[in-house]
N, CA, C and O of each residue as an XYZ file, in Angstrom:
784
protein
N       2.478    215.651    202.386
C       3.735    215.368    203.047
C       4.835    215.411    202.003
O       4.698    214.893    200.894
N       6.368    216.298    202.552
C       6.856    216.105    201.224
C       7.807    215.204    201.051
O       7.727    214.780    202.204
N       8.428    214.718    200.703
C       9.428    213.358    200.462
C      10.615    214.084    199.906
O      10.809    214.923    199.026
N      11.433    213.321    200.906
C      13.033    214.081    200.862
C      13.464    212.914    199.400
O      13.328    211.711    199.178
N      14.223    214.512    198.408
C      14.897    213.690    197.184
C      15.649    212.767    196.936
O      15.538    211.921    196.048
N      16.709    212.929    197.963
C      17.471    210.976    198.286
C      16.964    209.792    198.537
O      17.637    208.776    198.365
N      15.641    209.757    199.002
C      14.914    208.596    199.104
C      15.364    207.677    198.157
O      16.078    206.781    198.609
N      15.072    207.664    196.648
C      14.657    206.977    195.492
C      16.190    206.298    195.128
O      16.418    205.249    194.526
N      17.181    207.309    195.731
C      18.353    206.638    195.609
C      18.968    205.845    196.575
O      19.954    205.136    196.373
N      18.458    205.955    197.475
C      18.623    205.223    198.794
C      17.853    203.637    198.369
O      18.479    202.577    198.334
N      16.818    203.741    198.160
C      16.090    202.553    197.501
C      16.630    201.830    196.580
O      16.402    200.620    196.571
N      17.612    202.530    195.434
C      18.328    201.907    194.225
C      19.597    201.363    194.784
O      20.113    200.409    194.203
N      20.000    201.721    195.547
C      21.198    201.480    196.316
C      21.081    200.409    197.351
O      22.098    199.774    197.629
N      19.931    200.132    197.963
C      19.620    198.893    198.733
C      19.490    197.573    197.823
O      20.001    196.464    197.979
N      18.510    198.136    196.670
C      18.273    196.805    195.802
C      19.147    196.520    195.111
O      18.994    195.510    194.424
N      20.131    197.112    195.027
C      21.481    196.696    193.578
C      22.317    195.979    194.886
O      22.877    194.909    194.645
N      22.406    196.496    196.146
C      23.295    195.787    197.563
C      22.399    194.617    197.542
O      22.904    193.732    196.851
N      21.834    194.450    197.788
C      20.966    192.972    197.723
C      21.560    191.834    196.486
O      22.242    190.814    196.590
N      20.818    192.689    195.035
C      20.921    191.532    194.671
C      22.540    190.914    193.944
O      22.776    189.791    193.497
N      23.585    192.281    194.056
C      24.923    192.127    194.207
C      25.555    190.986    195.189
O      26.600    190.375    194.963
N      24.787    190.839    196.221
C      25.642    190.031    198.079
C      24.935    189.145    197.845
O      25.351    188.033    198.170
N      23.728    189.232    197.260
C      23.029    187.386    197.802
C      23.281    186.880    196.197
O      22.239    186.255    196.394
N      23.454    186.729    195.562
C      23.624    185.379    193.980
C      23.507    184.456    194.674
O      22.541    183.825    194.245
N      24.114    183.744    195.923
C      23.807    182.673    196.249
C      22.421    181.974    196.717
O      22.143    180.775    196.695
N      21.588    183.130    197.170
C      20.491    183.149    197.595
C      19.381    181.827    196.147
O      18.718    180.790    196.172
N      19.776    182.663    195.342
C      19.027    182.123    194.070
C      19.462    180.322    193.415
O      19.100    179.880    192.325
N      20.403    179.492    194.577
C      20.896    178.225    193.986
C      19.793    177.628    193.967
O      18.956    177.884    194.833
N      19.510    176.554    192.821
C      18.151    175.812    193.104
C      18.321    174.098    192.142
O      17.558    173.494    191.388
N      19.626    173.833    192.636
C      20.098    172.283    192.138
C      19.828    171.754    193.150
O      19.467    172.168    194.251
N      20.104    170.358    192.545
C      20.268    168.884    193.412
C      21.490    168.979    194.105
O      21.974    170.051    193.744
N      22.362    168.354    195.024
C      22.913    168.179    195.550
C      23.504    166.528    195.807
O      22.962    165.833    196.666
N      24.335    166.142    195.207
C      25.001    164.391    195.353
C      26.341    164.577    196.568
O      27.283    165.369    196.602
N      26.003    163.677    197.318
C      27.016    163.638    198.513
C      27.578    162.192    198.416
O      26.705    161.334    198.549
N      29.117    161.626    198.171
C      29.516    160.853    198.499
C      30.969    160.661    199.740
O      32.018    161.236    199.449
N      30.908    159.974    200.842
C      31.737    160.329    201.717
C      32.620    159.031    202.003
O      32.137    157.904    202.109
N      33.971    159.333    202.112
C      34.956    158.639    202.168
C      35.771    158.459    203.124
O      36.600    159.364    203.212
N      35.898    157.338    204.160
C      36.733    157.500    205.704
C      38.151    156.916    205.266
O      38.404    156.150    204.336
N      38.909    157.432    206.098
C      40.390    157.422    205.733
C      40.515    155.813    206.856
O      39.952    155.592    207.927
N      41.560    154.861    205.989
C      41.651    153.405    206.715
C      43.284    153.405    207.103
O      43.924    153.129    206.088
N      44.076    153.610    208.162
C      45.211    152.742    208.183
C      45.431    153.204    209.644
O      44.617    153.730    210.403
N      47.003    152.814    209.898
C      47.502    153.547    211.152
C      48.110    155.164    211.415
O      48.857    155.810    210.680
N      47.627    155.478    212.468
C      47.489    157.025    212.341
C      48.469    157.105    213.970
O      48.405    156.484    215.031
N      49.466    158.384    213.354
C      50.191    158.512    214.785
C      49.609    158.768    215.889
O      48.503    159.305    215.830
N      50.023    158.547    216.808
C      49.142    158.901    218.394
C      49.476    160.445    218.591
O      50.582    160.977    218.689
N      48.426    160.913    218.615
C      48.348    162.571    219.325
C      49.034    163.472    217.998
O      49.877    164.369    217.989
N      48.340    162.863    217.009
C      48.425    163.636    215.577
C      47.867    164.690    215.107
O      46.646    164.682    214.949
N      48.543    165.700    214.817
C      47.825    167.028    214.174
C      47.616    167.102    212.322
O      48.385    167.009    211.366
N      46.192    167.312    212.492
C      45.736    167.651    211.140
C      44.999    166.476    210.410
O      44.486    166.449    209.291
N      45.123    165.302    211.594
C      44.800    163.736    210.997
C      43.451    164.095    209.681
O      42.377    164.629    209.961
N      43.780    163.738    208.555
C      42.398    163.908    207.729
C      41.329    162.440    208.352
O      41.786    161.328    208.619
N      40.215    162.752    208.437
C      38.868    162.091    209.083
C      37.975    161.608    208.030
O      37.570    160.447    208.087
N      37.613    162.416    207.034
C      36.580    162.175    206.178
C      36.579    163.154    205.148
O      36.850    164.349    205.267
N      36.163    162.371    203.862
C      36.495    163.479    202.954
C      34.743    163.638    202.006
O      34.342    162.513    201.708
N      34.127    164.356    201.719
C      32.987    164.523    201.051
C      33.205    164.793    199.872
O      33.600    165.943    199.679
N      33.083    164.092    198.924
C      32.929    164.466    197.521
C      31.372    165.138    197.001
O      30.517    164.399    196.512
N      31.189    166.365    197.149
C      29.759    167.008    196.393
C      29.523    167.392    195.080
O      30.114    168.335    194.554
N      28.811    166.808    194.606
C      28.481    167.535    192.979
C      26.973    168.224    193.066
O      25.974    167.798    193.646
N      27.126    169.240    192.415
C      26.165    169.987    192.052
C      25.335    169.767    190.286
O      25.717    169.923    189.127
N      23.880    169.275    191.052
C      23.304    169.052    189.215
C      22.273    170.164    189.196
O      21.913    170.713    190.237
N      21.763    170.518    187.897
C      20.391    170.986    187.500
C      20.611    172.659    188.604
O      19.644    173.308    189.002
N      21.605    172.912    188.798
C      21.701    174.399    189.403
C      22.999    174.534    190.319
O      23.707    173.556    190.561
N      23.280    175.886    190.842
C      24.227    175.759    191.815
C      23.762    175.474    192.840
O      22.542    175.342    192.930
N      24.813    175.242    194.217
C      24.264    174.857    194.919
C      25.007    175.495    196.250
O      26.146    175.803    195.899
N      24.789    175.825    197.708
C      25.567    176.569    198.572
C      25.161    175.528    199.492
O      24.119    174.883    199.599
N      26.962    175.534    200.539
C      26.186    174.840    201.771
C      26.567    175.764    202.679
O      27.374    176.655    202.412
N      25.837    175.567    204.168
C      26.118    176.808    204.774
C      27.108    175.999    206.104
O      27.656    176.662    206.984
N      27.206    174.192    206.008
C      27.797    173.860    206.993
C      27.514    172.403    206.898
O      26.795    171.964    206.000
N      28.099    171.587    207.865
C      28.061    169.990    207.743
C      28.261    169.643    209.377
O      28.906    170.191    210.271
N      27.425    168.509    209.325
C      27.518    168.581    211.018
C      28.508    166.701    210.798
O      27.929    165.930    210.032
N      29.336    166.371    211.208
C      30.054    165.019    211.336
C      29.769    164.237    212.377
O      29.751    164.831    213.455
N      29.509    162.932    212.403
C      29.593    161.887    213.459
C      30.406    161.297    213.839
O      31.145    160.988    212.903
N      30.970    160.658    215.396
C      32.299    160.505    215.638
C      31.557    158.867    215.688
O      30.334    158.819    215.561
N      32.313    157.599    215.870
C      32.037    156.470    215.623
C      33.371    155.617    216.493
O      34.368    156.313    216.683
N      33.419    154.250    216.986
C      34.425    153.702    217.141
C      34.650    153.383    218.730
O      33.712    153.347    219.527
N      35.704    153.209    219.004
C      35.842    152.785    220.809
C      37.311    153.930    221.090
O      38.430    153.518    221.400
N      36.937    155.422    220.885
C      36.929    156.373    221.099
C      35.953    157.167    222.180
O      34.932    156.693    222.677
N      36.549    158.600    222.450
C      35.135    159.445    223.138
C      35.974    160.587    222.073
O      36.934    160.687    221.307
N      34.558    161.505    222.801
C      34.817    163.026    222.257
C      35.992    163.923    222.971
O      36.289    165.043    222.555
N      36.545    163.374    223.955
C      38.026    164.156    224.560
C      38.997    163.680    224.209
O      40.051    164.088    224.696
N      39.005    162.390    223.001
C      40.126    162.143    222.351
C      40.358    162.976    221.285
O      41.504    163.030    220.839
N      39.583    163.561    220.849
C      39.936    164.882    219.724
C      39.878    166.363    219.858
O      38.856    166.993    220.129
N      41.010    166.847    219.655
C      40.852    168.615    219.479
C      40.026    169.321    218.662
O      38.872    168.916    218.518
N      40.352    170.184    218.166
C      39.331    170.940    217.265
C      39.239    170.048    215.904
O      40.087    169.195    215.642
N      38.414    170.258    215.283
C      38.069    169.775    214.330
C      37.954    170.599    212.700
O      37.885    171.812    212.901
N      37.931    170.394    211.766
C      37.988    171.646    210.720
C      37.987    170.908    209.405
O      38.783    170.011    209.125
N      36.676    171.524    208.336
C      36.751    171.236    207.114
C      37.385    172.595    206.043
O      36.987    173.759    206.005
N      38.478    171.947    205.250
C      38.682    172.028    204.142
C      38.670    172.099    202.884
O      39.300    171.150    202.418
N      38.246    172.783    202.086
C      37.781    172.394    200.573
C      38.859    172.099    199.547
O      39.898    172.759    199.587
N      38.710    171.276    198.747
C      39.949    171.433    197.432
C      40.616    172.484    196.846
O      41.593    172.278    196.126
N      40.177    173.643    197.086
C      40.134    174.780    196.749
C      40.536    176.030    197.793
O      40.731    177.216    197.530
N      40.595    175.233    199.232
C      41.582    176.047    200.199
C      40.190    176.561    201.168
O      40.056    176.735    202.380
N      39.579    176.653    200.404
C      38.433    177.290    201.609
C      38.228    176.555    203.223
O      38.178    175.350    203.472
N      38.132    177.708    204.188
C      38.291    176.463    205.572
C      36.697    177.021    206.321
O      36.011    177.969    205.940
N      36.495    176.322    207.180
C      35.228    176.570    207.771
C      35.629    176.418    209.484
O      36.459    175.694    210.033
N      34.555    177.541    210.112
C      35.237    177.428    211.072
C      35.870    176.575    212.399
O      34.937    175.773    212.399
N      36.294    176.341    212.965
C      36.910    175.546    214.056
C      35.827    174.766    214.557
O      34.808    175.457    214.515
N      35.572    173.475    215.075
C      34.546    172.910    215.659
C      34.903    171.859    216.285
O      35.524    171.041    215.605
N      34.619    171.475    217.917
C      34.708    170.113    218.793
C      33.506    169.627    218.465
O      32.550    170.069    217.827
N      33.805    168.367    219.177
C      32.892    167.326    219.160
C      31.793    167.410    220.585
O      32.429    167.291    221.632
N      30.292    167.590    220.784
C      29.709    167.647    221.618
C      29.767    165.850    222.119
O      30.255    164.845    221.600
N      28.887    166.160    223.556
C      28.715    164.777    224.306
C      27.924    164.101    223.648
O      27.462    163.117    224.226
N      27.520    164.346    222.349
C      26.345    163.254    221.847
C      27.491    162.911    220.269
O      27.016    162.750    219.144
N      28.772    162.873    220.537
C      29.254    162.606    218.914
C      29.391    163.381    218.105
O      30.170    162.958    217.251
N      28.849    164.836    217.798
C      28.438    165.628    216.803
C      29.266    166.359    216.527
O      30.111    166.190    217.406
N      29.673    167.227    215.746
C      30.917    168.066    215.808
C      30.089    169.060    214.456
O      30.010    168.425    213.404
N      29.581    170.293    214.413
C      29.004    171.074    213.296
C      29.935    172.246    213.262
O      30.278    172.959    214.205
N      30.265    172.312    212.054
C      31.575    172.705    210.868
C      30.899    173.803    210.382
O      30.158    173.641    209.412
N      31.034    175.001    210.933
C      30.334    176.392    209.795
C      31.404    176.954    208.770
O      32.595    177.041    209.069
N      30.971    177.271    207.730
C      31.689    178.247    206.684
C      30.903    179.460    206.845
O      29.691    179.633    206.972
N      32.219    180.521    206.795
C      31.403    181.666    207.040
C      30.636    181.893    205.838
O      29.422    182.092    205.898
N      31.377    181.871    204.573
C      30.665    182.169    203.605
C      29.940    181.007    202.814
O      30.476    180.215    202.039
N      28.821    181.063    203.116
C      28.815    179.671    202.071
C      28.836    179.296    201.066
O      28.391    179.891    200.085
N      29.633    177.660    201.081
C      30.367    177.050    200.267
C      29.611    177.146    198.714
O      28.871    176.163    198.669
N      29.507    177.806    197.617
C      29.132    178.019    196.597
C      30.064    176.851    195.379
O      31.250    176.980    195.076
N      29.085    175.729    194.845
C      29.289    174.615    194.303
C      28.247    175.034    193.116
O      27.024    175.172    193.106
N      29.481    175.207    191.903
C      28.189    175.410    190.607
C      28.068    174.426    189.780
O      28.745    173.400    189.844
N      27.051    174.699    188.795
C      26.394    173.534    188.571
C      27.273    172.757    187.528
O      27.983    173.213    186.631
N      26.990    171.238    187.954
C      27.965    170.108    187.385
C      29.640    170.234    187.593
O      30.639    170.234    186.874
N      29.431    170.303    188.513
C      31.273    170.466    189.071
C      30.905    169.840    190.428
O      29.820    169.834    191.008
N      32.205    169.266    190.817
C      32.287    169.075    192.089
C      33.322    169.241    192.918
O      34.464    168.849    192.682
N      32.929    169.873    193.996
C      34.122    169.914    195.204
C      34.119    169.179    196.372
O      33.142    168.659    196.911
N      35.329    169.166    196.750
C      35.988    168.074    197.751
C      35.900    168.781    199.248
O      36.630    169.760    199.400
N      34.995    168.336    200.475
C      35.589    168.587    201.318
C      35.927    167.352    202.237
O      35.349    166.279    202.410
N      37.384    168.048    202.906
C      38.095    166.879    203.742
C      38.349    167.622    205.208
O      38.977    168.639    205.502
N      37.651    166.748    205.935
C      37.475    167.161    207.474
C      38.595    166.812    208.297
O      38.437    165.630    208.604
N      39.620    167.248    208.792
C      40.764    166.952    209.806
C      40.383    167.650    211.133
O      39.606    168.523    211.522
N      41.376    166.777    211.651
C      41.540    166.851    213.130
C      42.438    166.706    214.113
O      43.409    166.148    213.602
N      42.596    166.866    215.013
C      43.459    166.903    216.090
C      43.757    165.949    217.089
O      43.304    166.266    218.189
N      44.372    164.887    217.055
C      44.070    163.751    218.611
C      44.568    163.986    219.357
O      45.637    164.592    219.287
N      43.867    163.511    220.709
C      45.066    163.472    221.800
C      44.624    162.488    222.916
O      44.019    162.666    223.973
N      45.154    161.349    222.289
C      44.871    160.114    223.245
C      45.108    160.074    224.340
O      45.317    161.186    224.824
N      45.202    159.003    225.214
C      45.665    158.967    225.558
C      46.475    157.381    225.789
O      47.584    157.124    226.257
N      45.554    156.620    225.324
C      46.229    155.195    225.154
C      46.245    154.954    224.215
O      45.624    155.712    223.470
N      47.073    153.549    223.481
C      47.290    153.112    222.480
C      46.088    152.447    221.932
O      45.106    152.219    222.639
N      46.152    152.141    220.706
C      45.201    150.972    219.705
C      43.611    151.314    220.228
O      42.826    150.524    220.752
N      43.398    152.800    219.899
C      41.534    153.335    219.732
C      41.485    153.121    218.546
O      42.486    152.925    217.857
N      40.093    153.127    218.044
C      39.775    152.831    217.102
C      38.840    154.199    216.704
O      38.700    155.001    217.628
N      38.274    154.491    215.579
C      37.482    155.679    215.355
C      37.324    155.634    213.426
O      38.006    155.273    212.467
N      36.202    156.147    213.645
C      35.637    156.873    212.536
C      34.874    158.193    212.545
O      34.452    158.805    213.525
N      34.777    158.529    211.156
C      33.821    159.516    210.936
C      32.680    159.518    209.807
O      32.935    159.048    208.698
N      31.455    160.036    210.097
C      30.402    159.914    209.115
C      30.156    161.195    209.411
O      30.314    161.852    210.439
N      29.501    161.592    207.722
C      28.373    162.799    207.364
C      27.089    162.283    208.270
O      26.509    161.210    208.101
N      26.773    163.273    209.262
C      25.760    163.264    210.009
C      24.212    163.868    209.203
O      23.116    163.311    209.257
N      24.573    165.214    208.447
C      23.853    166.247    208.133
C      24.630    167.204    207.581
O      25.710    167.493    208.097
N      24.127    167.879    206.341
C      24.617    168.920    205.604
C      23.377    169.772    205.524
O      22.291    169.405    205.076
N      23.761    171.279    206.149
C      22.521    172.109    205.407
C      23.095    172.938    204.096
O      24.233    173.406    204.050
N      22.057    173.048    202.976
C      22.751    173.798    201.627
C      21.081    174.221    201.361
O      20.119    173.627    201.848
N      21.049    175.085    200.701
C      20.181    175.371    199.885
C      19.598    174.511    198.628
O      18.810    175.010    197.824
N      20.019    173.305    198.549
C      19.649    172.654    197.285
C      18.423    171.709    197.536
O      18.157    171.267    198.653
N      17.704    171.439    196.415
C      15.836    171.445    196.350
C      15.950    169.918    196.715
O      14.957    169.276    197.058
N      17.506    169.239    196.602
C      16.777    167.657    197.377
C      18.683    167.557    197.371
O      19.456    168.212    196.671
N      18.957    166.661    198.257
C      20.163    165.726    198.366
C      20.358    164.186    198.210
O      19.614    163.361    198.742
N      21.152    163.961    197.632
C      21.113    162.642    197.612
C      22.569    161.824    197.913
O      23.575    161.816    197.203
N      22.390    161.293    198.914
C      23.636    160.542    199.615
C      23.969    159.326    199.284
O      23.340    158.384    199.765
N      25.119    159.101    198.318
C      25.700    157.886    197.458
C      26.154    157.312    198.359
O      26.518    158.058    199.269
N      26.426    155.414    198.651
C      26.837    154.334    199.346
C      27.991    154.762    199.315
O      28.217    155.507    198.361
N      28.740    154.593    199.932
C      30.524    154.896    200.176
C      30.879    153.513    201.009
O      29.988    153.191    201.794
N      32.109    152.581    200.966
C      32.262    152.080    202.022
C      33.168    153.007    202.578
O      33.802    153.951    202.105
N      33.024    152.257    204.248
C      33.789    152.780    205.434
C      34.644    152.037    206.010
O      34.404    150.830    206.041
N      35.937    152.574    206.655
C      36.394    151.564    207.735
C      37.029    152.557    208.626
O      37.215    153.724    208.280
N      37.472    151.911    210.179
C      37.484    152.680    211.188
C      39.047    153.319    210.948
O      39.568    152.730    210.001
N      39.910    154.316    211.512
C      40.950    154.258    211.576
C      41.214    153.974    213.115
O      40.566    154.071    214.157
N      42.925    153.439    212.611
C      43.222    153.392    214.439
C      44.541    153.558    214.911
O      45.512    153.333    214.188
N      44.648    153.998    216.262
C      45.980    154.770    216.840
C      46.689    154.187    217.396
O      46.407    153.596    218.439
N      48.391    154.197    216.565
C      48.928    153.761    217.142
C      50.611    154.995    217.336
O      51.113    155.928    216.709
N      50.896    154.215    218.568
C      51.888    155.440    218.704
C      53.380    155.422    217.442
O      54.327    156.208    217.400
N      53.182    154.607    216.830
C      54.524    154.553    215.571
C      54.047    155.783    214.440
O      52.894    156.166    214.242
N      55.027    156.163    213.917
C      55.047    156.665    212.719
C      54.594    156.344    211.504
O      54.696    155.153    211.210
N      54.191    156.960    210.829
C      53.338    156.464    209.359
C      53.943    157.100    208.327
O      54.293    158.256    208.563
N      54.157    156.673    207.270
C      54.680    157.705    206.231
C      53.137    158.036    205.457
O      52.799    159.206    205.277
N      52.710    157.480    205.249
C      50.880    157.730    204.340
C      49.658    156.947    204.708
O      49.520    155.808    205.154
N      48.790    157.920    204.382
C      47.222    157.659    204.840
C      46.789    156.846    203.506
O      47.067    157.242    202.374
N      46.405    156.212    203.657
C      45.311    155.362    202.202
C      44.140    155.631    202.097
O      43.407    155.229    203.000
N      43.528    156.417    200.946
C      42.092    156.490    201.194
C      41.547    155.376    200.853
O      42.072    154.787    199.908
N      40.747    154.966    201.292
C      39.576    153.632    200.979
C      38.767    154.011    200.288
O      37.985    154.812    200.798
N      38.503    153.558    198.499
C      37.283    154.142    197.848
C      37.360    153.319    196.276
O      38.328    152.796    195.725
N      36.450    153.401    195.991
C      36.382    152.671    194.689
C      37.701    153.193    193.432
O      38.461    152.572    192.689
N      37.485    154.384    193.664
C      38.535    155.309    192.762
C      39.728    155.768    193.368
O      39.792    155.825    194.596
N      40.670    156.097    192.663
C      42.061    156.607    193.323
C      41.899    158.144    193.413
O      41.930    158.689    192.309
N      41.770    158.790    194.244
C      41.784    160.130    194.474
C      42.717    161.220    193.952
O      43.701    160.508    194.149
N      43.106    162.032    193.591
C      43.733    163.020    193.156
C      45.064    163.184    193.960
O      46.233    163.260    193.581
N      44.501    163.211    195.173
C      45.925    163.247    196.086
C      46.053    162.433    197.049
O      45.078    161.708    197.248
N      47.312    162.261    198.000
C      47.765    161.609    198.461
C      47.853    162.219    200.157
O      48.411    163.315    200.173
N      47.581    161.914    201.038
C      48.031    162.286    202.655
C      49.161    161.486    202.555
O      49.445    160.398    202.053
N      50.074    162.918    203.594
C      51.587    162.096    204.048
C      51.465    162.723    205.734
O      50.515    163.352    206.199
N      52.092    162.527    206.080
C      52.615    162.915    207.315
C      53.608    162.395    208.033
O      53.712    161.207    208.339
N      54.536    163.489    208.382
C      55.258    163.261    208.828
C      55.623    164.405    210.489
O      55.352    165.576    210.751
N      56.208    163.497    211.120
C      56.427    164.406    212.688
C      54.917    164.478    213.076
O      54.617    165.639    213.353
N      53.934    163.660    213.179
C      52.920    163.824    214.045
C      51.892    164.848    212.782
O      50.757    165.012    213.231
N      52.002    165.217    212.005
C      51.424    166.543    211.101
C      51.023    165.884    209.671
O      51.974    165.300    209.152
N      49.837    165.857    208.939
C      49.714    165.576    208.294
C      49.385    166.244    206.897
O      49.577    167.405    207.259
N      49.081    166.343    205.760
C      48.904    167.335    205.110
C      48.762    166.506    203.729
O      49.271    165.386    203.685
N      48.050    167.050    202.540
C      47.476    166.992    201.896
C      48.511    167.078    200.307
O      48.918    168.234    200.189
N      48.966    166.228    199.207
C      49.750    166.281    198.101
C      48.945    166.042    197.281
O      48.001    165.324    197.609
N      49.002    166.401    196.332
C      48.303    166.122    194.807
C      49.172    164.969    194.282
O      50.321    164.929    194.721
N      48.784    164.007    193.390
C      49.590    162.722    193.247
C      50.383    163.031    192.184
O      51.197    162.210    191.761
């Protein structure tokens, strides 16, 4: 049988496409998750409200996640919030996600989130309200993260609920042992993210 001469390059050309697109394929660190809920008064029917912020470090290798699933918490439901959406320190967004009837709300990145080793990145999950009465209460927790890394380990964080009220806020306070890098402001219902 005779074998057409492009074959061999067709073959060199698959395996250099391979191992060019997947690098991520090969992460094989630990993974440290610490998560941080935002505490104060939050305008009623606020866009962009930040929810929860994940601090991840990557040890002993890189590490990719391909998504994070969040828990809703509080004397809230799931039709008090619009879409939902994580953020990275670094601008990266993942795609759009509601909250199902069981609490859950799962956050995909198309590409996944590539965390190399001994560094860490920030993601901060916002959202959308739309109450409809005054003084709910709510939180958010890391439900589940899938990543490629050979174990995870989820650091104590405290929590506290946030809650809605229809006044204006000039700033969000994060609640956490350490002072964070930046600062939430919002203003006109919209919130958004400053470096301090």
């Amino acid at each position: 049988m005779k074998t057409h001469p492009t074959q061999p390059w067709k073959l060199f050309f698959l395996l250099l496409g391979f191992l060019l697109f997947s690098g991520q394929v090969f992460a094989v660190g630990k993974l440290e998750v610490s998560q941080y809920s935002y505490s104060d008064h939050v305008p009623k029917n606020g866009v962009r409200i930040p929810l929860l912020t994940l601090r991840t470090t990557a040890k002993e290798g890189d590490v990719s996640i391909s998504d994070i699933i969040v828990l809703r918490r509080g004397l809230s439901t799931a039709s008090d919030f619009g879409r939902l959406i994580a953020i990275t320190n670094d601008y990266r967004r993942s795609m759009n996600g509601n909250l199902s009837n069981e609490d859950l709300a799962t956050l995909n990145f198309r590409i996944p989130l590539l965390i190399e080793k001994d560094t860490t990145q920030e993601i901060t999950v916002y959202g959308n309200l739309q109450f409809e009465s005054d003084s709910r209460t709510f939180s958010f927790a890391l439900q589940d993260i899938h990543s490629d890394a050979t174990s995870i380990n989820f650091l104590e964080t405290p929590q506290a609920p946030l809650k809605s009220e229809s006044k204006n806020i000039s700033a969000i306070r994060l609640q956490s042992q350490t002072r964070p890098s930046f600062k939430i402001v919002c203003r006109n219902k919209i919130c958004y993210r400053t470096r301090r």
